[in-house]
Backbone as CSV, one residue per row, in Angstrom:
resi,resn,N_x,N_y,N_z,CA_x,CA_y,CA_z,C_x,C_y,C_z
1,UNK,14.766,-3.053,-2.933,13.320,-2.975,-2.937,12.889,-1.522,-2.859
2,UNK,11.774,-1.480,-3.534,11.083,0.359,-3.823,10.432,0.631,-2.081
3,UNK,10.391,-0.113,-1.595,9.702,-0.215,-0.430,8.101,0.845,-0.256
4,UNK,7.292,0.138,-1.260,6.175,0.627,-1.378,5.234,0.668,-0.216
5,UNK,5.768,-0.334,0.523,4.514,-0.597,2.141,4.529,0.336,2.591
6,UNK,5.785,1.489,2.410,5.607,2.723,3.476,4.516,3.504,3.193
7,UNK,3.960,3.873,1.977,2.659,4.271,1.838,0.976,3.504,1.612
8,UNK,1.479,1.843,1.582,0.498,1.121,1.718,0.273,0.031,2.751
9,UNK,0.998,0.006,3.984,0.993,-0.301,4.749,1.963,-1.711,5.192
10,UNK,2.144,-2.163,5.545,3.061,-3.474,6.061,2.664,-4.892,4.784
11,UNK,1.938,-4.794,4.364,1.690,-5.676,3.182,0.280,-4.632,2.127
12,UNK,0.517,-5.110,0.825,-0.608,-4.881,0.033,-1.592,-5.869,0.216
13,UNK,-2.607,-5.118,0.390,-3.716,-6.394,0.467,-4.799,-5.918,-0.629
14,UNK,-4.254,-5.150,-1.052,-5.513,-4.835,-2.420,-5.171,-5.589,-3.620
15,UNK,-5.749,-5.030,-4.561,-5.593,-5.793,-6.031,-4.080,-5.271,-6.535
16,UNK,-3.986,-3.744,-6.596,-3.022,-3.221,-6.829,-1.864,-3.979,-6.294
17,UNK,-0.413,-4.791,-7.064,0.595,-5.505,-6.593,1.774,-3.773,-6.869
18,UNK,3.097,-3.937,-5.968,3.914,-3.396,-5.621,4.659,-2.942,-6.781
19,UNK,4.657,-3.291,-8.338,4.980,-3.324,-9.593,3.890,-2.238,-10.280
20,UNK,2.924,-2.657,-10.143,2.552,-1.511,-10.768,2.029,-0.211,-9.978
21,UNK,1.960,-0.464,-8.311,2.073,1.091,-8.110,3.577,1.583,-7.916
22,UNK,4.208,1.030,-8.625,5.754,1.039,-8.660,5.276,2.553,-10.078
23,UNK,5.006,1.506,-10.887,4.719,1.850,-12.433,4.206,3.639,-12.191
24,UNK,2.763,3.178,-11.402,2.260,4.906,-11.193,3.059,5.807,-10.467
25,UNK,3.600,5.496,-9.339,4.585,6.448,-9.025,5.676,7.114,-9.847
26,UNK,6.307,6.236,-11.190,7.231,6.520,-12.273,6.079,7.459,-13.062
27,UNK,5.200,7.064,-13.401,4.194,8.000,-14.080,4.459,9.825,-13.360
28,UNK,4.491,9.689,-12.006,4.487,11.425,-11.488,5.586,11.650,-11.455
29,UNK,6.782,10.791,-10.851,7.834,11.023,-10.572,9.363,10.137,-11.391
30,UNK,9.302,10.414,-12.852,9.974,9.733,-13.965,11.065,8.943,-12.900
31,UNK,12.352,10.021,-12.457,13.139,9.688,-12.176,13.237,9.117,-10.634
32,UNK,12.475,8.367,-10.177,12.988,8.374,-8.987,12.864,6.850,-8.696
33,UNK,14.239,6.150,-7.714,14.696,5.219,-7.324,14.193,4.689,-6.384
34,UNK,13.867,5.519,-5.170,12.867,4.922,-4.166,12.596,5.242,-3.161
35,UNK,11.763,5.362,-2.419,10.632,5.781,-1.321,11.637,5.454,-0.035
36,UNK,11.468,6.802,1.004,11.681,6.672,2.467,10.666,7.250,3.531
37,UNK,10.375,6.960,4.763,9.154,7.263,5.298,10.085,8.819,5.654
38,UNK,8.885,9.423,6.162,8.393,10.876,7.047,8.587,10.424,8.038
39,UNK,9.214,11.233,9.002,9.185,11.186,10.534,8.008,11.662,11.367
40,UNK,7.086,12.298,10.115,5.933,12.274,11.086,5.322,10.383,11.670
41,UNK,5.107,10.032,11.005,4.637,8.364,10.952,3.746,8.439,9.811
42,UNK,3.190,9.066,9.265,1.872,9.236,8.332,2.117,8.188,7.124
43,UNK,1.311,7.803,7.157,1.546,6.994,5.031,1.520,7.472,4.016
44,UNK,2.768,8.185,4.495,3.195,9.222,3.264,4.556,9.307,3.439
45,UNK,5.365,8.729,1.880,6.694,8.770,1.644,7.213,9.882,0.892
46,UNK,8.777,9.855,0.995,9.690,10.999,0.359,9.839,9.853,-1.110
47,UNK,9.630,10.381,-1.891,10.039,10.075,-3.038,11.849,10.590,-3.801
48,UNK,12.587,10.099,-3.777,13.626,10.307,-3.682,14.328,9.576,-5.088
49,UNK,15.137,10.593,-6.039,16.175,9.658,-7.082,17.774,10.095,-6.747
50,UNK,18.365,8.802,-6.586,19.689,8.416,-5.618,19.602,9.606,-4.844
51,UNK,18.887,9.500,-3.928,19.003,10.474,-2.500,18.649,11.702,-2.540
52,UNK,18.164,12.505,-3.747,17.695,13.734,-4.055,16.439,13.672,-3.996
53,UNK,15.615,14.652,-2.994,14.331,14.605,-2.703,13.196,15.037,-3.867
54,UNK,12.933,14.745,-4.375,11.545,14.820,-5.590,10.333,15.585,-5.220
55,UNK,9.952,14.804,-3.765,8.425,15.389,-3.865,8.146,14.034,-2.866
56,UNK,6.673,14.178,-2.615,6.210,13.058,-1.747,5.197,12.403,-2.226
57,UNK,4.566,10.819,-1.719,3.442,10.353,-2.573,2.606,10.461,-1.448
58,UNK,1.470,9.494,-1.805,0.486,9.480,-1.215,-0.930,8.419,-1.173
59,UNK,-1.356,7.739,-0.619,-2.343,6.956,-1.137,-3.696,7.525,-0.778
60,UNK,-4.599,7.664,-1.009,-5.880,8.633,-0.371,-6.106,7.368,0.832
61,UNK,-6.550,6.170,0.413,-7.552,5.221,1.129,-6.500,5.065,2.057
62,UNK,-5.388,5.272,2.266,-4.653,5.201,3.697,-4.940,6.298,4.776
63,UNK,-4.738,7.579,4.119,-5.301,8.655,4.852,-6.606,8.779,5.575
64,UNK,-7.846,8.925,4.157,-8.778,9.502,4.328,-9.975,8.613,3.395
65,UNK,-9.938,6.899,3.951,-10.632,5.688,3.531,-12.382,6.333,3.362
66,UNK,-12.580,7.134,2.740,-13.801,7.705,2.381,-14.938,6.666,1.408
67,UNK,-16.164,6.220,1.733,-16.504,4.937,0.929,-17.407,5.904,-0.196
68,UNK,-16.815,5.294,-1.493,-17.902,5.623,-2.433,-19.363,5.061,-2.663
69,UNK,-19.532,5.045,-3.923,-21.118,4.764,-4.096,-20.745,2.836,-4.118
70,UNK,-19.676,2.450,-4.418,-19.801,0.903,-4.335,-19.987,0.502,-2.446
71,UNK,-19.344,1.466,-1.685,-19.351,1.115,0.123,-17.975,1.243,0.329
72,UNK,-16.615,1.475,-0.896,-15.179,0.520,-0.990,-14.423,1.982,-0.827
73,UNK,-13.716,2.715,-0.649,-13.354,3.795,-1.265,-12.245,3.853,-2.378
74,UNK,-12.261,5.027,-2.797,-11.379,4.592,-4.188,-9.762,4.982,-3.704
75,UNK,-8.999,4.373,-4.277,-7.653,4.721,-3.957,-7.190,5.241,-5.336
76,UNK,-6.300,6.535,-4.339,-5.927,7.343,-5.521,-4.563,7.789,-5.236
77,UNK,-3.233,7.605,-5.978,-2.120,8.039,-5.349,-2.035,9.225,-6.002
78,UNK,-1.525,10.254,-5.147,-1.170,11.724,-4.807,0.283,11.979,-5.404
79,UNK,0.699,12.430,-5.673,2.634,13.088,-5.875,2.236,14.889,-5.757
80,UNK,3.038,15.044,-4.677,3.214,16.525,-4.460,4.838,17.071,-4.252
81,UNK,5.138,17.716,-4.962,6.207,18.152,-5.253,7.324,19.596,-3.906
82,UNK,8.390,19.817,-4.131,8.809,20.142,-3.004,8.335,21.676,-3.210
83,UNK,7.670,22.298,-4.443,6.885,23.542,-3.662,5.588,23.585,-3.708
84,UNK,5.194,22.307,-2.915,3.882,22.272,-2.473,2.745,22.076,-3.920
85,UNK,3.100,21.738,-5.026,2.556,21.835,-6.063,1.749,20.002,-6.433
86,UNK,1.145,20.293,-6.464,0.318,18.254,-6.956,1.027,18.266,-8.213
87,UNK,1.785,17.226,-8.438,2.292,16.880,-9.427,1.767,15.626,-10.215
88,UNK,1.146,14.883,-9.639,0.116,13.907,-10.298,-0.594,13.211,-9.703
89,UNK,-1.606,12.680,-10.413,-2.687,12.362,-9.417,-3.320,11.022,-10.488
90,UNK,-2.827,9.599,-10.129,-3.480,8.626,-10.582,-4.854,8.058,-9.853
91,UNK,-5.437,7.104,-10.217,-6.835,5.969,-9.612,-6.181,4.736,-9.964
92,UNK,-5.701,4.128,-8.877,-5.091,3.073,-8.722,-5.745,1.606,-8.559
93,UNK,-6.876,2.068,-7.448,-8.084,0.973,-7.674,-9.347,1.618,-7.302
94,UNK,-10.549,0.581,-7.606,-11.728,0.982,-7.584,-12.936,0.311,-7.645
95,UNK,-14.058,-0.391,-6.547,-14.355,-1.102,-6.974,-15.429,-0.811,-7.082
96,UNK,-16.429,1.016,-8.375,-17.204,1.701,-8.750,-17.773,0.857,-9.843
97,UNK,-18.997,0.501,-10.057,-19.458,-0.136,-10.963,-19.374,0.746,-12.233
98,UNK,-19.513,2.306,-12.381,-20.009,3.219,-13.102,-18.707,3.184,-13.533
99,UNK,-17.705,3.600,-12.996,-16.114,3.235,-13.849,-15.752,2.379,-14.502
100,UNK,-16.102,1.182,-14.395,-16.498,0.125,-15.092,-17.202,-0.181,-16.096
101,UNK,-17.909,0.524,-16.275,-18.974,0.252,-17.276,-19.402,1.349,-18.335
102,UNK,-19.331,2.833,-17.050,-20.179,3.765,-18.128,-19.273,5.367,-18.515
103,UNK,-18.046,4.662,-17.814,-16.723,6.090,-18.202,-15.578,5.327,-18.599
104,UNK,-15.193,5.754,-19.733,-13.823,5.008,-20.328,-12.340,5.736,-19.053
105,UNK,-11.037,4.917,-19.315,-9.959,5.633,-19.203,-9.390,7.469,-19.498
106,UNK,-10.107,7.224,-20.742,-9.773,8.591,-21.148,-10.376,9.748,-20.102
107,UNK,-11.820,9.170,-20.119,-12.444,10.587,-19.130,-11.604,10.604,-17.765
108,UNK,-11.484,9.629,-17.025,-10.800,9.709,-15.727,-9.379,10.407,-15.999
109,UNK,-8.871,9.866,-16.754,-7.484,10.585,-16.807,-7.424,12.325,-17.233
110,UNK,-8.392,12.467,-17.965,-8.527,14.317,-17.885,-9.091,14.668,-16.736
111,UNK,-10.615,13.793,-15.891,-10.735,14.610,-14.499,-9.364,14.443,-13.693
112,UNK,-8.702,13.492,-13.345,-7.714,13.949,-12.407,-6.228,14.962,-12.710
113,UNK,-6.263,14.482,-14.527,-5.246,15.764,-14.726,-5.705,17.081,-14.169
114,UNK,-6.479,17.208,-14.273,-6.928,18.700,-13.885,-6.355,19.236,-12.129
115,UNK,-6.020,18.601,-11.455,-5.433,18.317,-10.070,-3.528,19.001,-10.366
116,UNK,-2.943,18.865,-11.383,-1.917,18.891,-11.932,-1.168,20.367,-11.409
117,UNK,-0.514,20.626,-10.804,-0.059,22.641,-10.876,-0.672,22.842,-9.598
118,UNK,-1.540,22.493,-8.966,-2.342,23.283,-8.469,-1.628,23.140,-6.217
119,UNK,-1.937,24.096,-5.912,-0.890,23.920,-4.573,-1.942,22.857,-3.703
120,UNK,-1.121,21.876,-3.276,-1.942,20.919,-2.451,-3.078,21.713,-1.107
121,UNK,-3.013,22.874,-0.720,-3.537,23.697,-0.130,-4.670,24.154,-0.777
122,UNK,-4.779,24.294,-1.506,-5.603,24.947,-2.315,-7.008,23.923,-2.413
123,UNK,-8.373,24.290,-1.992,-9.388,23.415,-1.992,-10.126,23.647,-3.683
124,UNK,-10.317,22.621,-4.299,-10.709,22.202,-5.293,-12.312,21.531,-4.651
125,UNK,-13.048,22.273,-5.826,-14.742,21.680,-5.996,-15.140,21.652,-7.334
126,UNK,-15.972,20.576,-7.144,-16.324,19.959,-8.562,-17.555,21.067,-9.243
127,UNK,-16.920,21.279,-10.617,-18.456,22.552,-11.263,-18.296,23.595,-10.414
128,UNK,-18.640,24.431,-11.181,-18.952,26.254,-10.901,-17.794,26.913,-11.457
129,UNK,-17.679,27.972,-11.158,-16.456,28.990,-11.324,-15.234,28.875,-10.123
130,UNK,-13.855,29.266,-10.448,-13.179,28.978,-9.609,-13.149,30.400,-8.556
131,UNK,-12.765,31.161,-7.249,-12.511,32.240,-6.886,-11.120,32.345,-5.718
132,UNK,-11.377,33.541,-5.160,-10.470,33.173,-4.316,-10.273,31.892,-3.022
133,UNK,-11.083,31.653,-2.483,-11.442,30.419,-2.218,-11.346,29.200,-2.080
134,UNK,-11.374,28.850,-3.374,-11.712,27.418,-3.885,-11.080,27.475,-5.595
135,UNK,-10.694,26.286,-6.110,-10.547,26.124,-7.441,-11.368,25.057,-7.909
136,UNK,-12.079,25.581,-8.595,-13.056,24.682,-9.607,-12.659,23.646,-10.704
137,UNK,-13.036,22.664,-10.620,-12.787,21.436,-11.986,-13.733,20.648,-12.482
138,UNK,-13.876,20.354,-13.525,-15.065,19.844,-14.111,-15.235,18.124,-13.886
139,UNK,-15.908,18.001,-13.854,-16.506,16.611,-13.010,-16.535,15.504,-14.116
140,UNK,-17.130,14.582,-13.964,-16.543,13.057,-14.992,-18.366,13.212,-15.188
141,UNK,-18.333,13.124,-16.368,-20.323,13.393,-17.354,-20.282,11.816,-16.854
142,UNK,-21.226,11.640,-16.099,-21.824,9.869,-15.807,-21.411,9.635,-14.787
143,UNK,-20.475,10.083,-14.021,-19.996,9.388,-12.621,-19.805,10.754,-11.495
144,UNK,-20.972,11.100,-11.531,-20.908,12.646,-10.376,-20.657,12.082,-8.960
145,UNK,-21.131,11.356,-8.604,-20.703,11.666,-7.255,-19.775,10.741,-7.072
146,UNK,-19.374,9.518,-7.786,-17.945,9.177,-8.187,-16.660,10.293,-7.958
147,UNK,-17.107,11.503,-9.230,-15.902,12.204,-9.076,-16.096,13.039,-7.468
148,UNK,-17.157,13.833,-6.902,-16.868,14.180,-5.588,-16.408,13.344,-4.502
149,UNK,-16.442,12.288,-4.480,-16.073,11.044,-3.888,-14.334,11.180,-3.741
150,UNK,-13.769,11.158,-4.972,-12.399,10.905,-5.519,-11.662,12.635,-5.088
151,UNK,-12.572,13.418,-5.480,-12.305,15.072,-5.159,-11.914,15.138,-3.212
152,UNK,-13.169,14.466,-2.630,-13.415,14.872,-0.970,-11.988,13.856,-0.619
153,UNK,-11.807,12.498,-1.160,-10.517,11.815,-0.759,-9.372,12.253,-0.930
154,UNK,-9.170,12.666,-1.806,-7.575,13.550,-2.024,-7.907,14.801,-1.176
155,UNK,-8.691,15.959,-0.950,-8.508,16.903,-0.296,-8.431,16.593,1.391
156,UNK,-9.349,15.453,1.548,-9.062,15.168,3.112,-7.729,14.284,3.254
157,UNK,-7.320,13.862,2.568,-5.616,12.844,2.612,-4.957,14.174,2.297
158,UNK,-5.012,15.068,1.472,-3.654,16.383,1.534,-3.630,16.525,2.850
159,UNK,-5.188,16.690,3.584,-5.116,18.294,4.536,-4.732,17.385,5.804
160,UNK,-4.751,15.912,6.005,-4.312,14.990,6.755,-3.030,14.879,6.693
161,UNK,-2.569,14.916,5.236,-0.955,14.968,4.907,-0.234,15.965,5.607
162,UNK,-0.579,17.206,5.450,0.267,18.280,5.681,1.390,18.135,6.424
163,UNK,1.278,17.503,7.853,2.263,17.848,8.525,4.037,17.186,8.148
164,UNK,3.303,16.139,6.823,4.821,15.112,6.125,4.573,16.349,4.860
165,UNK,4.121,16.827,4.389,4.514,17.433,3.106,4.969,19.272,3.586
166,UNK,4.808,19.194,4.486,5.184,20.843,5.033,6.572,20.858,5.532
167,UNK,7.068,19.306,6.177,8.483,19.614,6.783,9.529,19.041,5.635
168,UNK,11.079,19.516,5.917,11.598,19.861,4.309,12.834,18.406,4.710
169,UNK,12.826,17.785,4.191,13.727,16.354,4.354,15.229,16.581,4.930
């Protein structure tokens, strides 16, 4: 078994079944066989292929259950890599009417590529210029505070993460 509960808790109780956030985790992390917890306790696993450490995942709504414009918050799994780098960043579920209706797949999948390279440290804000600071990314045209929503959940689940993605397996 992938033993997915370690980052979604003792059972799934969302829509998302254990197969396909199986699926998204293969999406960040091609090669890897399967998940072991952090000794911090956090809900956040080592992503591991036959015993070689990859990088770690992440679910936002475990961390940092932030409610969007539906009341629900969106869950978004994280992959951060072993030099601290976001290596991918899916939307796993969501229960946003505006995602639904008035932004295709395509747009979501370029706002969160944009998350891609960038050091999980590093604070990301939606629009403007990027500086020393902060790094800037362009927001989803129709679902604004959707995307700050999805932006404030991953940065408060990293900065919650830290203490499982800082120590070295």
């Amino acid at each position: 078994m992938f033993f997915v509960s370690l980052i979604t808790g003792a059972s799934v109780a969302s829509a998302v079944d254990q197969v396909t956030l199986w699926s998204h985790i293969h999406e960040i992390f091609s090669p890897a066989t399967d998940l072991a917890p952090t000794p911090q306790g956090l809900p956040v696993a080592q992503v591991r292929a036959d015993g070689e450490h990859l990088g770690h995942i992440l679910l936002t709504d475990r961390l940092a259950p932030i409610p969007a414009y539906s009341r629900y918050p969106i869950s978004v799994l994280v992959g951060v890599d072993p030099e601290g780098l976001i290596r991918g960043v899916r939307i796993v579920e969501h229960q946003e009417p505006i995602l639904g209706a008035g932004v295709d797949q395509a747009g979501l999948d370029r706002f969160v590529s944009q998350y891609h390279g960038l050091p999980y440290e590093r604070t990301v804000r939606i629009g403007g210029d990027s500086s020393d600071r902060h790094q800037a990314i362009d927001g989803v045209t129709g679902a604004t505070i959707t995307a700050m929503v999805i932006n404030a959940s991953i940065m408060r689940a990293l900065e919650l993460a830290a203490p499982a993605l800082q120590a070295q397996p």
